[in-house]
C-alpha positions as CSV (number, residue, x, y, z in Angstrom):
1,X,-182.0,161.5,100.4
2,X,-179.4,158.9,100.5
3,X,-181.7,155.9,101.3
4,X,-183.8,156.7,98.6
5,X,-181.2,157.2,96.2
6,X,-179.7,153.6,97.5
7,X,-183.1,152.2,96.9
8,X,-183.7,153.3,93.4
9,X,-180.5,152.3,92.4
10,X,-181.4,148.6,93.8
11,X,-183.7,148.6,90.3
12,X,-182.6,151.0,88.3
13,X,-178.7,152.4,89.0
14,X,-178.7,155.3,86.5
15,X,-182.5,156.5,87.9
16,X,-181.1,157.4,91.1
17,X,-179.5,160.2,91.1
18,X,-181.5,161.9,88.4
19,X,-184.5,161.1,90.4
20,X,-183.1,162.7,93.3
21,X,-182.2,165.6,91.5
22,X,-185.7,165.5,90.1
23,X,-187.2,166.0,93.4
24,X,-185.1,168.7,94.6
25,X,-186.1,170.5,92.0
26,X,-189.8,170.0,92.1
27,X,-189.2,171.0,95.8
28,X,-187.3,174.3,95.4
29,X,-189.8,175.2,92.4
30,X,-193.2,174.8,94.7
31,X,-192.1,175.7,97.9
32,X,-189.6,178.5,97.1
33,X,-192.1,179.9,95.0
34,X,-195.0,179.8,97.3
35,X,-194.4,178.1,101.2
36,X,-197.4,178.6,102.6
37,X,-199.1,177.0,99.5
38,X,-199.1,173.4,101.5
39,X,-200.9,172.4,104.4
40,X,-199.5,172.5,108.0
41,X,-199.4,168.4,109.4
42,X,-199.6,169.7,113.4
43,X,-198.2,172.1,116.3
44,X,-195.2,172.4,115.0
45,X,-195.2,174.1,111.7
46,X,-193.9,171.6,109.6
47,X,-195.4,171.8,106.2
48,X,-196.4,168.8,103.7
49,X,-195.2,168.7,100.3
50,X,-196.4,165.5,98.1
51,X,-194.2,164.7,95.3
52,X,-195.3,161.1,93.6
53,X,-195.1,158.7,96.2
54,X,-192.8,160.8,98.3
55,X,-194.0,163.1,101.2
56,X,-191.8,166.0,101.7
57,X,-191.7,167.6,105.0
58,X,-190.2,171.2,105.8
59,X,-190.5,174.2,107.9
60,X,-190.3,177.5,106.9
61,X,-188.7,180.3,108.6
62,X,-190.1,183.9,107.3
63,X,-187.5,185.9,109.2
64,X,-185.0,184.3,107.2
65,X,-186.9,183.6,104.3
66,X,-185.4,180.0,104.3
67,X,-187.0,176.6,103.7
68,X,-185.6,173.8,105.8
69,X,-186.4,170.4,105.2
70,X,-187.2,168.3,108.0
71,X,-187.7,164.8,106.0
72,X,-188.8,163.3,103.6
73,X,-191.1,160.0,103.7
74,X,-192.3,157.2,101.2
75,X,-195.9,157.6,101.5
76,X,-195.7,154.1,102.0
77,X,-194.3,154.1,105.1
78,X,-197.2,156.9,106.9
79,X,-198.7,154.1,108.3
80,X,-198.9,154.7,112.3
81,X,-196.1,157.6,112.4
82,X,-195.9,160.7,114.6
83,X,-194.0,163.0,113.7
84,X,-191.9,164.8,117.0
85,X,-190.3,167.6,117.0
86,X,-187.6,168.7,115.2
């Protein structure tokens, strides 16, 4: 969350942290609401959530009923990445 808020602010200092905030709260609205609702990426449960050009990644735990966010990734930068485990 940090590098992205350090890159928005490169262009647009008073974007940042709104935008951040922004996509935290897309992210607990969608996935608290309904986890299962994205599709798995591989073996190891992780869970794809697309917001803009931003790919969050999380893995949620049912006994706990808990989201945990693994990363999140510029859909930019998907080129030739494998995701291990976490």
């Amino acid at each position: 969350m940090d590098a992205i808020e350090k890159y928005i602010a490169e262009d647009n200092p008073s974007r940042a942290r709104s935008y951040i905030e922004e996509l935290l709260q897309h992210c607990y609205d969608s996935i608290a609401s309904f986890p299962y609702a994205f599709p798995l990426t591989g073996k190891l449960d992780i869970r794809c959530f697309p917001y803009q050009k931003y790919n969050v990644y999380y893995r949620y735990d049912e006994t706990q009923d808990a989201v945990h966010i693994a990363h999140i990734l510029n859909s930019a930068q998907m080129k030739n990445l494998v995701l291990r485990k976490i």
